[in-house]
N, CA, C and O atoms as CSV, one atom per row, in Angstrom:
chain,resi,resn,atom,element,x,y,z
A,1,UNK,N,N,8.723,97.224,64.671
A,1,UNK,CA,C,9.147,95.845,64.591
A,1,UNK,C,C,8.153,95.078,63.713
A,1,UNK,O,O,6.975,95.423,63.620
A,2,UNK,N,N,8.686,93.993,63.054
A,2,UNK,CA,C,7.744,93.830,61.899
A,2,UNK,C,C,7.425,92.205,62.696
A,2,UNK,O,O,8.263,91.456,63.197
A,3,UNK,N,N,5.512,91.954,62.566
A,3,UNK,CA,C,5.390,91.602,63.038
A,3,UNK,C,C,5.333,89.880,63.183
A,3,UNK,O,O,4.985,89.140,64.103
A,4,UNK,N,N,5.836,89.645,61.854
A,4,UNK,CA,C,6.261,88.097,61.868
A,4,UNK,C,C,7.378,87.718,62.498
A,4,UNK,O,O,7.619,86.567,62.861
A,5,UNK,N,N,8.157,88.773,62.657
A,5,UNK,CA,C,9.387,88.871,63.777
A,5,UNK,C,C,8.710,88.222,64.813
A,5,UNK,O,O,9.170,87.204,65.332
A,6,UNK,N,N,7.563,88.775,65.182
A,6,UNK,CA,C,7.499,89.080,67.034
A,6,UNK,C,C,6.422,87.842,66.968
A,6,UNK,O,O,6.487,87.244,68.042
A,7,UNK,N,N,5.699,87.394,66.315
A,7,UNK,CA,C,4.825,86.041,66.099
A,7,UNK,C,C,6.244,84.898,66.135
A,7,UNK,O,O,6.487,84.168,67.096
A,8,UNK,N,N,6.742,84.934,65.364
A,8,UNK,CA,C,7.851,83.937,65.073
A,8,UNK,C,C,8.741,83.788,66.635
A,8,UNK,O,O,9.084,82.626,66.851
A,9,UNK,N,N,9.061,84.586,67.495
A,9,UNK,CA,C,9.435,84.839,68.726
A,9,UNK,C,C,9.246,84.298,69.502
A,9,UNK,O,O,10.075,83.779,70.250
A,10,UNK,N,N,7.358,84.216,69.609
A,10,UNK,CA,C,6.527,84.227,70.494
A,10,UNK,C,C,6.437,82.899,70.252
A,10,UNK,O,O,6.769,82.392,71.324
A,11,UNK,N,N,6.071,81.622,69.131
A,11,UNK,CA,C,6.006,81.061,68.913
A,11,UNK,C,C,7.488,80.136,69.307
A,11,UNK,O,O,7.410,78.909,69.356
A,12,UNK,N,N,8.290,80.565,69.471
A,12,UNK,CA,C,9.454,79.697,69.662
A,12,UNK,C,C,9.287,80.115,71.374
A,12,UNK,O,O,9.888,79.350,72.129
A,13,UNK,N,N,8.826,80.806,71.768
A,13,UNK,CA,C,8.988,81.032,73.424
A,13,UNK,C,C,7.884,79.918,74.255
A,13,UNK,O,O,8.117,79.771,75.455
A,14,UNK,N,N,6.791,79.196,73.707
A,14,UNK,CA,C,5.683,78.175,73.554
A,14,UNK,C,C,6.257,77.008,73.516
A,14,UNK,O,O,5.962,76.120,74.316
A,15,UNK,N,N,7.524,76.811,72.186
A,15,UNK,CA,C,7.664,75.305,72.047
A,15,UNK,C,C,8.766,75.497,72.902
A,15,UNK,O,O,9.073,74.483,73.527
A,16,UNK,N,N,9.465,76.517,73.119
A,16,UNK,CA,C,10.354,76.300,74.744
A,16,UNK,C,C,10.222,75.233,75.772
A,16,UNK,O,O,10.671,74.157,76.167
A,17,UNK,N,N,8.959,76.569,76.056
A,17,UNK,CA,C,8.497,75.706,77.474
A,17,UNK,C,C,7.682,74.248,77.602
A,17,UNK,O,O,7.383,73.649,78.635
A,18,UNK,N,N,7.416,73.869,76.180
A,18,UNK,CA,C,7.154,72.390,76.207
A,18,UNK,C,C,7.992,71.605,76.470
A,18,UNK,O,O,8.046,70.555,77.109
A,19,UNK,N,N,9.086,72.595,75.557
A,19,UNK,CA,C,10.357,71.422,75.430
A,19,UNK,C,C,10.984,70.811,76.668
A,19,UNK,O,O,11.546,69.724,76.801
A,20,UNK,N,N,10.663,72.123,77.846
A,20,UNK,CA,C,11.026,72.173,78.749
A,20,UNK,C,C,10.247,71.166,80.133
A,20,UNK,O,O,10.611,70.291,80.918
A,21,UNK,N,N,9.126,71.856,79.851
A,21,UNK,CA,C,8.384,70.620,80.594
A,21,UNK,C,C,8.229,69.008,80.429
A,21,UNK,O,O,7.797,68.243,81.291
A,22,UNK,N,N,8.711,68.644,79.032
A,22,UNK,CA,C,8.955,67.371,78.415
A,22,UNK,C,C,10.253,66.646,79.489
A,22,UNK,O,O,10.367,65.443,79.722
A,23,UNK,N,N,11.053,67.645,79.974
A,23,UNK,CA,C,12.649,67.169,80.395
A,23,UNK,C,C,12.284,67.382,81.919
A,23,UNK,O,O,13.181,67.479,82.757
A,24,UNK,N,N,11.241,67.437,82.184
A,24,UNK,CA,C,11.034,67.739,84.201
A,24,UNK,C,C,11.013,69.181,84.079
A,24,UNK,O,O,10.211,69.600,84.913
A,25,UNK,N,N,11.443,69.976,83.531
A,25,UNK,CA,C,11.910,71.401,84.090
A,25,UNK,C,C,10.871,72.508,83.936
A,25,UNK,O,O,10.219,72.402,82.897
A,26,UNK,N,N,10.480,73.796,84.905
A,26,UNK,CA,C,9.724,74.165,84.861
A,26,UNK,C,C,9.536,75.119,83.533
A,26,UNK,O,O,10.450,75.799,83.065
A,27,UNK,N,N,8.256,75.062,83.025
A,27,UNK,CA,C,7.927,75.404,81.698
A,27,UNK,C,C,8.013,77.345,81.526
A,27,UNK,O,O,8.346,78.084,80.599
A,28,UNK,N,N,7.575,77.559,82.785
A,28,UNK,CA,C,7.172,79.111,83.048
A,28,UNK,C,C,8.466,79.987,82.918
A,28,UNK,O,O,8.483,81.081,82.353
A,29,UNK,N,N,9.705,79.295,83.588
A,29,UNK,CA,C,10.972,79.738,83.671
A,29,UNK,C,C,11.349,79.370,82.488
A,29,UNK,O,O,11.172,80.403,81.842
A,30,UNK,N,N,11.833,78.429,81.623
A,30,UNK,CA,C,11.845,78.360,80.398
A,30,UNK,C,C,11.323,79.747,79.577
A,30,UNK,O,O,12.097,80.657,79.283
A,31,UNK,N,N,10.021,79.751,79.290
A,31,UNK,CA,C,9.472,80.674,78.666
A,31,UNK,C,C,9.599,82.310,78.880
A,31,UNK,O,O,9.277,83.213,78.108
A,32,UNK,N,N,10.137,82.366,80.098
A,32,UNK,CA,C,10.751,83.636,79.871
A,32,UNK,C,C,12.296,84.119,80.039
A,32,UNK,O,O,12.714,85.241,80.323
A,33,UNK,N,N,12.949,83.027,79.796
A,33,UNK,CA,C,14.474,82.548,79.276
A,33,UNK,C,C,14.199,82.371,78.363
A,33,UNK,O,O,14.716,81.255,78.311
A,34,UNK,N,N,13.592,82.540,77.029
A,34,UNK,CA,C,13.597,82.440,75.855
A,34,UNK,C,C,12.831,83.644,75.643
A,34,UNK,O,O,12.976,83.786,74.429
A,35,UNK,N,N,12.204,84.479,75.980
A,35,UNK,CA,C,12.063,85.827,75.482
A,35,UNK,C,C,13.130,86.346,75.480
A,35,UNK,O,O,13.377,86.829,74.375
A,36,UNK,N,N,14.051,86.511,76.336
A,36,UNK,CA,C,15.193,87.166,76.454
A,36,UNK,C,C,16.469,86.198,75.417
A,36,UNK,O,O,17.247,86.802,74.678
A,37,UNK,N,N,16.477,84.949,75.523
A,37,UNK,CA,C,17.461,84.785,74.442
A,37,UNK,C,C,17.212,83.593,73.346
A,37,UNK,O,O,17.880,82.774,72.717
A,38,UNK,N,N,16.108,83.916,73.469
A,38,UNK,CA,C,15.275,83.079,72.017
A,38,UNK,C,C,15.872,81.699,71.660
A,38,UNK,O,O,15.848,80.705,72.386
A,39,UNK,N,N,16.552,81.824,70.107
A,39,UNK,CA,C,17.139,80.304,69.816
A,39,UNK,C,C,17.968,79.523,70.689
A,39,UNK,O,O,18.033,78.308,70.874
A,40,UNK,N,N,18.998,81.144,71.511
A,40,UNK,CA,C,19.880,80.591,72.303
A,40,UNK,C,C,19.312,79.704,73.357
A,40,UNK,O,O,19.980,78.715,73.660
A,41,UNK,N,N,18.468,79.859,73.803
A,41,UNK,CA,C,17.683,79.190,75.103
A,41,UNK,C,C,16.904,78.007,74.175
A,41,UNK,O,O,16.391,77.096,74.825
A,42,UNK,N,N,16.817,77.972,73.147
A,42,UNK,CA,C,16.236,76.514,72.645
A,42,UNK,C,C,17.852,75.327,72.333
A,42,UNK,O,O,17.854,74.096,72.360
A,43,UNK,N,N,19.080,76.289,72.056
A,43,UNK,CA,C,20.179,75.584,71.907
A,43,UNK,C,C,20.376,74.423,73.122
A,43,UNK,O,O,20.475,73.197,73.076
A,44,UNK,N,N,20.387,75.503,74.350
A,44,UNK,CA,C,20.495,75.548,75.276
A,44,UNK,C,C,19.759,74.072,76.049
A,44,UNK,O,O,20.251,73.216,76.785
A,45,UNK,N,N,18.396,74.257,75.497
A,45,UNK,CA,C,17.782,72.881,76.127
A,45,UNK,C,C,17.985,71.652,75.826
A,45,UNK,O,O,18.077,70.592,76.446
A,46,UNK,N,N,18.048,72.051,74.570
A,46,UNK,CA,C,18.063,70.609,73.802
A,46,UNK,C,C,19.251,70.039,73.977
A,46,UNK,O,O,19.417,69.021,73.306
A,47,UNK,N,N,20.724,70.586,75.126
A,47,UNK,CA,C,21.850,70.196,75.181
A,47,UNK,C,C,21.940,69.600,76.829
A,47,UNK,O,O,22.985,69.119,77.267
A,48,UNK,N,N,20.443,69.736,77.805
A,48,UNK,CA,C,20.024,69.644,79.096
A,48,UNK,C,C,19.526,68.406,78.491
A,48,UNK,O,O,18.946,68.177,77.430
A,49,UNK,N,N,20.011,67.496,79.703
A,49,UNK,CA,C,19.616,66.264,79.873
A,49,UNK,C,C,17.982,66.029,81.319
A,49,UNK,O,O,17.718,66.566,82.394
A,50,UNK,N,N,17.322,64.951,80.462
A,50,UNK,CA,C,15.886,64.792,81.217
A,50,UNK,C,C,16.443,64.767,82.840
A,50,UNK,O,O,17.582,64.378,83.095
A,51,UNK,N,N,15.702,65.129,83.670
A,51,UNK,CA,C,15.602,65.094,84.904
A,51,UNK,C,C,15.289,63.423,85.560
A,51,UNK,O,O,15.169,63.248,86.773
């Protein structure tokens, strides 16, 4: 796997869980809902309304 892939990944799995903690929601669960479906889980938040 080439590894700007897996930096680039990792890096979107980080601003996840900000994004996430920004809206009330827990950051930890976020972040590993976005290992598993990456952009989809950033689609995903940004369509979740703040707590």
């Amino acid at each position: 796997m080439d590894n700007q892939y897996v930096v680039g990944w990792g890096t979107l799995t980080l601003i996840n869980a900000v994004l996430a903690q920004g809206k009330n929601r827990t950051g930890l669960n976020w972040f590993l809902l976005s290992l598993a479906l990456g952009p989809l889980a950033t689609f995903i938040l940004l369509l979740v309304e703040k707590r």
